[in-house]
MILO-385815 format. One record per residue: residue in three letters; x, z, y of N, C-alpha, C in turn; chain. Coordinates in nm, 4 decimals, always signed. Layout:
<recs>
REC  roke       n.X       n.Z       n.Y      ca.X      ca.Z      ca.Y       c.X       c.Z       c.Y  sefi
REC   ALA         X         Z         Y         X         Z         Y         X         Z         Y     A
...
</recs>
This chain:
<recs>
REC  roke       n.X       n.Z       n.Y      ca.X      ca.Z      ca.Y       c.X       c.Z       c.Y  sefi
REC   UNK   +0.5933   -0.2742   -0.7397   +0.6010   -0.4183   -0.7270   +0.5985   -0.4779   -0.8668     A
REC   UNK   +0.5488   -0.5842   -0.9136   +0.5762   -0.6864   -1.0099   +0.6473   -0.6717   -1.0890     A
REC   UNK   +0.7187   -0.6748   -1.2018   +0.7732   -0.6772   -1.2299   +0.8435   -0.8160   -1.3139     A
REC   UNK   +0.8070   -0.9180   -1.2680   +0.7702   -1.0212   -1.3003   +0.9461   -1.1007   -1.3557     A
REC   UNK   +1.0331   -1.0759   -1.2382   +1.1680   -1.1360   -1.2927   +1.2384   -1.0820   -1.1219     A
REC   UNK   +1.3815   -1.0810   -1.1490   +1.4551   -1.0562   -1.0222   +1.4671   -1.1750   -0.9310     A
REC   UNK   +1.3920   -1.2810   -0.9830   +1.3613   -1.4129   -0.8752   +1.2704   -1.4357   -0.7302     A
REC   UNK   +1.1247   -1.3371   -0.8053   +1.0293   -1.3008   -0.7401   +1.0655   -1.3085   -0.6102     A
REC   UNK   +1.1389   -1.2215   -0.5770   +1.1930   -1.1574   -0.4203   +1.2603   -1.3049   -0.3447     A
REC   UNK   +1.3074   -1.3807   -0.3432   +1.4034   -1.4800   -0.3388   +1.3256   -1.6243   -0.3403     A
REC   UNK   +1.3009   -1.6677   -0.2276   +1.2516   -1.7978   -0.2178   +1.3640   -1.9451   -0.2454     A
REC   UNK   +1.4446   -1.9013   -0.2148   +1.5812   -1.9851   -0.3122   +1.5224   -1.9851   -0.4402     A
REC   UNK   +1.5239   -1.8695   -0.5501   +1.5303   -1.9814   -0.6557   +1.3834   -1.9925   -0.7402     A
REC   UNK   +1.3716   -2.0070   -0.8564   +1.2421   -2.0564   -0.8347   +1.2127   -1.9190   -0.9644     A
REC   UNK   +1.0843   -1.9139   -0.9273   +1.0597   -1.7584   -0.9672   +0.9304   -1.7677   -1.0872     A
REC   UNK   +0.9031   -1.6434   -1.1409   +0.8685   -1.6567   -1.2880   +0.7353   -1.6974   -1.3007     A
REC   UNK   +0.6901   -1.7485   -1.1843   +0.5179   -1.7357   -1.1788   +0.4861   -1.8818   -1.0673     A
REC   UNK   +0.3964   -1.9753   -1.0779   +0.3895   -2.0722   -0.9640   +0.2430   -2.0233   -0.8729     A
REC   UNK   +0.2886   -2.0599   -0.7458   +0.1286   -2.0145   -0.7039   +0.0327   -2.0626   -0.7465     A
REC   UNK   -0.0865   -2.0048   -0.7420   -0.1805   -2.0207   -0.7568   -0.2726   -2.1098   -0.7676     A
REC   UNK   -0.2364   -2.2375   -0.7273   -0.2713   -2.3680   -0.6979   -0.1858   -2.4348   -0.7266     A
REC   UNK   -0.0797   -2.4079   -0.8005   -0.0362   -2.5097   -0.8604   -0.0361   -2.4805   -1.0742     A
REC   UNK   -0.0713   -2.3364   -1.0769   -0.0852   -2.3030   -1.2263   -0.1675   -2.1694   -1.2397     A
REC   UNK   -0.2173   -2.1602   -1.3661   -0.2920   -2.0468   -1.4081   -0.2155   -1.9180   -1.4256     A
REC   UNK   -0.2270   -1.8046   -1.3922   -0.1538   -1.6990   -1.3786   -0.1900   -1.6463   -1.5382     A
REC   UNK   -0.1109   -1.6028   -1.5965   -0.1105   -1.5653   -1.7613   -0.1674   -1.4046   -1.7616     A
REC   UNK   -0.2011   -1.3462   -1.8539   -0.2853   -1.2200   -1.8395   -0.1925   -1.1075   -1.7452     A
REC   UNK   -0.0175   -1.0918   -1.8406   +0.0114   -1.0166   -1.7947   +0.1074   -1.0334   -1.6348     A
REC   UNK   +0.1251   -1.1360   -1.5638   +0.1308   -1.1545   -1.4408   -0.0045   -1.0735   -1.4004     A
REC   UNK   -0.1084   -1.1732   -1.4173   -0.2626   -1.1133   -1.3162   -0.2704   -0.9723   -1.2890     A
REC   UNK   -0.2343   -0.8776   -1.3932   -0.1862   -0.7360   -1.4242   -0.0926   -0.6575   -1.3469     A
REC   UNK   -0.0099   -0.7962   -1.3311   +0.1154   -0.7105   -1.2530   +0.0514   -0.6833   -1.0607     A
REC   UNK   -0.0003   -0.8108   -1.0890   -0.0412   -0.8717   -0.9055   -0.1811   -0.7611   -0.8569     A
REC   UNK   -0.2450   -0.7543   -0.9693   -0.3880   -0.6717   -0.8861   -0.3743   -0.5867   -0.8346     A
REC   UNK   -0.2467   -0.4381   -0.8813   -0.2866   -0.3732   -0.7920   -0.2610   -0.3454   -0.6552     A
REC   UNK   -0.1386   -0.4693   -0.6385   -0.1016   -0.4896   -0.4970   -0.2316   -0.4980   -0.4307     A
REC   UNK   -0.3336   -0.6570   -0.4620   -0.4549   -0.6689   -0.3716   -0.5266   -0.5882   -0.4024     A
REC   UNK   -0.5569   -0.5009   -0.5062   -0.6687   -0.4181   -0.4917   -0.6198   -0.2807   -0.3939     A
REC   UNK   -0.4822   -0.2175   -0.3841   -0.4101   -0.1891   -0.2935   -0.4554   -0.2413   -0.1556     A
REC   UNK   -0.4632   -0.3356   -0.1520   -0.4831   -0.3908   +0.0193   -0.6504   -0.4373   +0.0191     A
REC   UNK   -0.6882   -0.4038   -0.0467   -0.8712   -0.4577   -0.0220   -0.9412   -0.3388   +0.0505     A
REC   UNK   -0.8970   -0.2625   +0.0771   -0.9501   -0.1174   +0.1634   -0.8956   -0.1478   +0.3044     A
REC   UNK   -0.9642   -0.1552   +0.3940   -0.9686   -0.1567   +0.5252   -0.8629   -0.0839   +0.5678     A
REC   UNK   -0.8817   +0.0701   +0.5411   -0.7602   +0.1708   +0.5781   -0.6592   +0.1598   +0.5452     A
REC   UNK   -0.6096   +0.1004   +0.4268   -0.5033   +0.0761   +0.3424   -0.4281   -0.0824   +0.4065     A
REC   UNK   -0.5024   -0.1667   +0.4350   -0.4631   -0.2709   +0.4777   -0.4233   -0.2622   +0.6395     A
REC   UNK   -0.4919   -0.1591   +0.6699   -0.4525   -0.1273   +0.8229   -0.3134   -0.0612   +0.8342     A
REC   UNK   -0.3238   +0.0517   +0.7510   -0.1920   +0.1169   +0.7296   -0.0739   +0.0402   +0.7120     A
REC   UNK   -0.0867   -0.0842   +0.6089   +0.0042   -0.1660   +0.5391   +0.0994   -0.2412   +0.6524     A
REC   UNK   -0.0610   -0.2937   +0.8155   -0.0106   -0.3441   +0.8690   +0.0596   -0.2642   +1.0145     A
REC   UNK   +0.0264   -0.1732   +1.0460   +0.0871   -0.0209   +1.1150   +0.2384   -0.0175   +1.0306     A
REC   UNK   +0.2547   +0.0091   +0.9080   +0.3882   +0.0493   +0.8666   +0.4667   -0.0977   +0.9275     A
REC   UNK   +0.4232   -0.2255   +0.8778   +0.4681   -0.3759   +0.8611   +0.5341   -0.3682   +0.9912     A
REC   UNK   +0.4425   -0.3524   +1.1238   +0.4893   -0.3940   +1.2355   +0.6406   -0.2878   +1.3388     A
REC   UNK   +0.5700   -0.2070   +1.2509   +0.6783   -0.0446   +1.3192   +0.7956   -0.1310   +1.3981     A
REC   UNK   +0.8126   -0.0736   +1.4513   +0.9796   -0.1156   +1.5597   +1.0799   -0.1094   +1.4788     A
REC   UNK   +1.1201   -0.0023   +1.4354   +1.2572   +0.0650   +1.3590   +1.2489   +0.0027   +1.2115     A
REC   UNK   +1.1414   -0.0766   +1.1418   +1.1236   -0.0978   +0.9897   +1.0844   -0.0046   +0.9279     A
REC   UNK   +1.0659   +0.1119   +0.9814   +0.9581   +0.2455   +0.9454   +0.9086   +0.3313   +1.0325     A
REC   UNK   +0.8363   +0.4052   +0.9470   +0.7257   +0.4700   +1.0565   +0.7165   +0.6025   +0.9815     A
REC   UNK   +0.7004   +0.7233   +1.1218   +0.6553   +0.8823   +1.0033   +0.4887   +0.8684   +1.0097     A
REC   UNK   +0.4494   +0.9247   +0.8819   +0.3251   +0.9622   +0.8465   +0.2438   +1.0022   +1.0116     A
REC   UNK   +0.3394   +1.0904   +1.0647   +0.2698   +1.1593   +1.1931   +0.2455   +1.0442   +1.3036     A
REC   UNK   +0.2642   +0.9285   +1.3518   +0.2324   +0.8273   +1.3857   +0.1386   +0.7827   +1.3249     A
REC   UNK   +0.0693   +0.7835   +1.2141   +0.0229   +0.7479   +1.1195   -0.1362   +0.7958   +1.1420     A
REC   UNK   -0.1105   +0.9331   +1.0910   -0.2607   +0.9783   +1.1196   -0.3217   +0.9802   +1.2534     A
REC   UNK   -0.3155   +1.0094   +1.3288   -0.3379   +1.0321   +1.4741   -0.4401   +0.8772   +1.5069     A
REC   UNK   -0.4508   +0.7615   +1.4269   -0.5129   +0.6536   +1.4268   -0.6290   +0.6157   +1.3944     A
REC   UNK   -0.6852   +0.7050   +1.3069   -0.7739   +0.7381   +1.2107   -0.8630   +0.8387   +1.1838     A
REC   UNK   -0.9886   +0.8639   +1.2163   -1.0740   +0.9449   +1.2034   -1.0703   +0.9871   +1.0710     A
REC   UNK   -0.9492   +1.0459   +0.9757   -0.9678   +1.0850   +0.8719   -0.8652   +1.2255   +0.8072     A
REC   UNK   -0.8867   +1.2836   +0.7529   -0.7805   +1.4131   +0.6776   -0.6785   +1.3377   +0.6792     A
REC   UNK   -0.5981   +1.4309   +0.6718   -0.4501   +1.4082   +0.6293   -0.4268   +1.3860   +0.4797     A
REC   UNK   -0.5156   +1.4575   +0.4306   -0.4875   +1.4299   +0.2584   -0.5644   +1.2736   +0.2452     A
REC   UNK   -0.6795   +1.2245   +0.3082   -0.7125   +1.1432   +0.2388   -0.6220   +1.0067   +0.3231     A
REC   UNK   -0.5472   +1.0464   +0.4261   -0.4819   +0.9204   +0.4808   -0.3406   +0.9594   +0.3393     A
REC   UNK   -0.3025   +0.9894   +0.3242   -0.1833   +1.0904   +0.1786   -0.2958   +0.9866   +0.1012     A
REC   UNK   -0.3683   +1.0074   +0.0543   -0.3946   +0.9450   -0.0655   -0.4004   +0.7937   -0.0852     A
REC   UNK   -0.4300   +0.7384   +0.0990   -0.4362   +0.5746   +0.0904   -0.2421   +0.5015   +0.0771     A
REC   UNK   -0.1895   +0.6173   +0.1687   -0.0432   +0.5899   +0.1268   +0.0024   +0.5778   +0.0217     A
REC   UNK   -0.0145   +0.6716   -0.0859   -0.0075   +0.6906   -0.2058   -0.0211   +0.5507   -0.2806     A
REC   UNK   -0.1758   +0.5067   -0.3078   -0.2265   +0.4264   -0.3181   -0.0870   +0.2709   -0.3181     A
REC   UNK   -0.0198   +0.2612   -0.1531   -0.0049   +0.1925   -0.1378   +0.1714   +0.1944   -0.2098     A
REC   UNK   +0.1754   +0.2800   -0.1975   +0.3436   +0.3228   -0.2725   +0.3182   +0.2779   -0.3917     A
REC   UNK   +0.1993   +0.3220   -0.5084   +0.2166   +0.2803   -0.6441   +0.1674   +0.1425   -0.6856     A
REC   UNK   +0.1446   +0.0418   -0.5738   +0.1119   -0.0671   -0.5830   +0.2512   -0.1267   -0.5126     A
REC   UNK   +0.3725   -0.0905   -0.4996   +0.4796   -0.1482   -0.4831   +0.4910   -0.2013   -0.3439     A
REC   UNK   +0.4088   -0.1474   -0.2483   +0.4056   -0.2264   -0.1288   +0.4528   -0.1534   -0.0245     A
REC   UNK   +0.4988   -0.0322   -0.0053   +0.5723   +0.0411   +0.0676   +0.6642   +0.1537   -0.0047     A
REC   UNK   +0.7759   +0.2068   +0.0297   +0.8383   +0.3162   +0.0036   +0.8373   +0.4547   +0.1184     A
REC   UNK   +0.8750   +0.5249   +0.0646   +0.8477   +0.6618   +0.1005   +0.9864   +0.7433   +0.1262     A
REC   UNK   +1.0497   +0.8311   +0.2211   +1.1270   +0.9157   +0.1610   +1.0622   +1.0556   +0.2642     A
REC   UNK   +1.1008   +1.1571   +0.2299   +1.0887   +1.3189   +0.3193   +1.2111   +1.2992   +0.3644     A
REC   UNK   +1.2112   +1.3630   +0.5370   +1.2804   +1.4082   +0.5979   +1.2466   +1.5608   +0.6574     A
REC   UNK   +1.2656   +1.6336   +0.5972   +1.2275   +1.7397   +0.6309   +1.0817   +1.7634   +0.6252     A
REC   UNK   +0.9873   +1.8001   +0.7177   +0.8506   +1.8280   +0.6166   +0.7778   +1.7083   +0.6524     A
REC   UNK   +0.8418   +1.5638   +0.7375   +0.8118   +1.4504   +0.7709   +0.8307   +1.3665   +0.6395     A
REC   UNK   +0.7171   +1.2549   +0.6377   +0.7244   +1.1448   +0.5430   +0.7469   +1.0425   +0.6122     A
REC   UNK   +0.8224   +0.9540   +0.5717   +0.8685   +0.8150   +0.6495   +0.8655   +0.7070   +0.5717     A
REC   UNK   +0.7604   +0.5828   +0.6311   +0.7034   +0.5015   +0.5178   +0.7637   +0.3210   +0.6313     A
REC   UNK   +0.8474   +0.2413   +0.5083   +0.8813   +0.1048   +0.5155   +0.8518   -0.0024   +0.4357     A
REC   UNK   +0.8107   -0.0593   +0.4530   +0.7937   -0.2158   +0.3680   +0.9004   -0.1988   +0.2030     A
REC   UNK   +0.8421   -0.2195   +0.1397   +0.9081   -0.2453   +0.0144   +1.0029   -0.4455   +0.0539     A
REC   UNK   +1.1104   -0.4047   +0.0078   +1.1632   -0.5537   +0.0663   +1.0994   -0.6899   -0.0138     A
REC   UNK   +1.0171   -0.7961   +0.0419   +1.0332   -0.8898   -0.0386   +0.8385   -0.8998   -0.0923     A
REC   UNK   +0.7861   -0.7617   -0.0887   +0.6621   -0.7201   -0.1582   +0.5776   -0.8205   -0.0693     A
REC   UNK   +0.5524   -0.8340   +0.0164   +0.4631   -0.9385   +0.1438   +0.4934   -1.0828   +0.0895     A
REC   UNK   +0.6825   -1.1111   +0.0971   +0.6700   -1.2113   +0.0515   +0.6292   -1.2838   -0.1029     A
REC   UNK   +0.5960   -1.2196   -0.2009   +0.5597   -1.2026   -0.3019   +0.4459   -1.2291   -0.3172     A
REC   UNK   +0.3355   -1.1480   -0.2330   +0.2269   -1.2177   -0.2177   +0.1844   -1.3342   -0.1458     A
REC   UNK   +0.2541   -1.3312   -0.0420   +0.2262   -1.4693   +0.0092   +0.2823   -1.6122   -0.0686     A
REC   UNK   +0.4090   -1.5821   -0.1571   +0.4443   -1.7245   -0.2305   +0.3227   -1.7032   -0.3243     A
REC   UNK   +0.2625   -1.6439   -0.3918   +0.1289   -1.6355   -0.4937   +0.0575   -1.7153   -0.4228     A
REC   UNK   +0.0274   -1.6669   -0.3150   -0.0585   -1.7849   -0.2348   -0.0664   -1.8727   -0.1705     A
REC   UNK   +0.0339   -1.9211   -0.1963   +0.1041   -2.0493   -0.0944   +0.0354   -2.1733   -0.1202     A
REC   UNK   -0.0594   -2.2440   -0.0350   -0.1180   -2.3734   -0.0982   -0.0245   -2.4608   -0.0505     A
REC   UNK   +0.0566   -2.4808   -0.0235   +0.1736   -2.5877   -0.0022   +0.0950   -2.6833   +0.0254     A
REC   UNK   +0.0830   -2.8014   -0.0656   +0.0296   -2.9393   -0.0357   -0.1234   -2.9018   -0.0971     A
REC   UNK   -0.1087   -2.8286   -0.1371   -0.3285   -2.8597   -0.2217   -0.3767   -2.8389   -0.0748     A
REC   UNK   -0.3172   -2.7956   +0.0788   -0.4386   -2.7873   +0.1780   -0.4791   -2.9057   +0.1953     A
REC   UNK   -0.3183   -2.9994   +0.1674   -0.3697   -3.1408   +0.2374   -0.4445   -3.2266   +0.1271     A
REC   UNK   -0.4688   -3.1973   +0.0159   -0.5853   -3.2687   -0.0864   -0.7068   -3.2492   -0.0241     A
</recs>
């Protein structure tokens, strides 16, 4: 995730970056933010993102996971991956099971980035 300030997470207070429409994002914000969306610009990855998002329990094992997807196990492992080092899910092993949840706050993070508040109604 960002590393932007401990505000980020917290729509109370007002956080280190304004969306997008209301100011220019400075080099090293833009830096922090890409690899979340470039993280989610893959079909599989954004599917996954939203498979983990919706889970019942707030997580999901890997083995739910693949069974969705016409693809290896390593390369569905590698879109997870992917999505772990872009701050947008966490990971732990339970035995030879992986169990993947929302990073807290990471969704909302992107969505205040993109929040057109009032510029829709301009």
């Amino acid at each position: 995730m960002p590393t932007l300030s401990s505000e980020t997470t917290s729509r109370r207070d007002t956080p280190a970056w304004t969306p997008v429409v209301q100011g220019a994002l400075d080099a090293q914000q833009a830096d922090a933010f890409a690899p979340m969306f470039k993280a989610l610009g893959d079909p599989v990855r954004l599917r996954l993102l939203s498979m983990i998002a919706s889970a019942g329990r707030g997580e999901v094992c890997v083995c739910d996971l693949t069974g969705e997807f016409q693809l290896t196990g390593p390369t569905i492992s590698h879109h997870l991956k992917v999505l772990r080092e872009a701050g947008l899910v966490h990971s732990d092993r339970r035995g030879t099971w992986v169990y993947y949840r929302l990073v807290p706050g990471a969704l909302a993070l992107l969505g205040g980035l993109l929040d057109l508040g009032e510029a829709v109604s301009a």
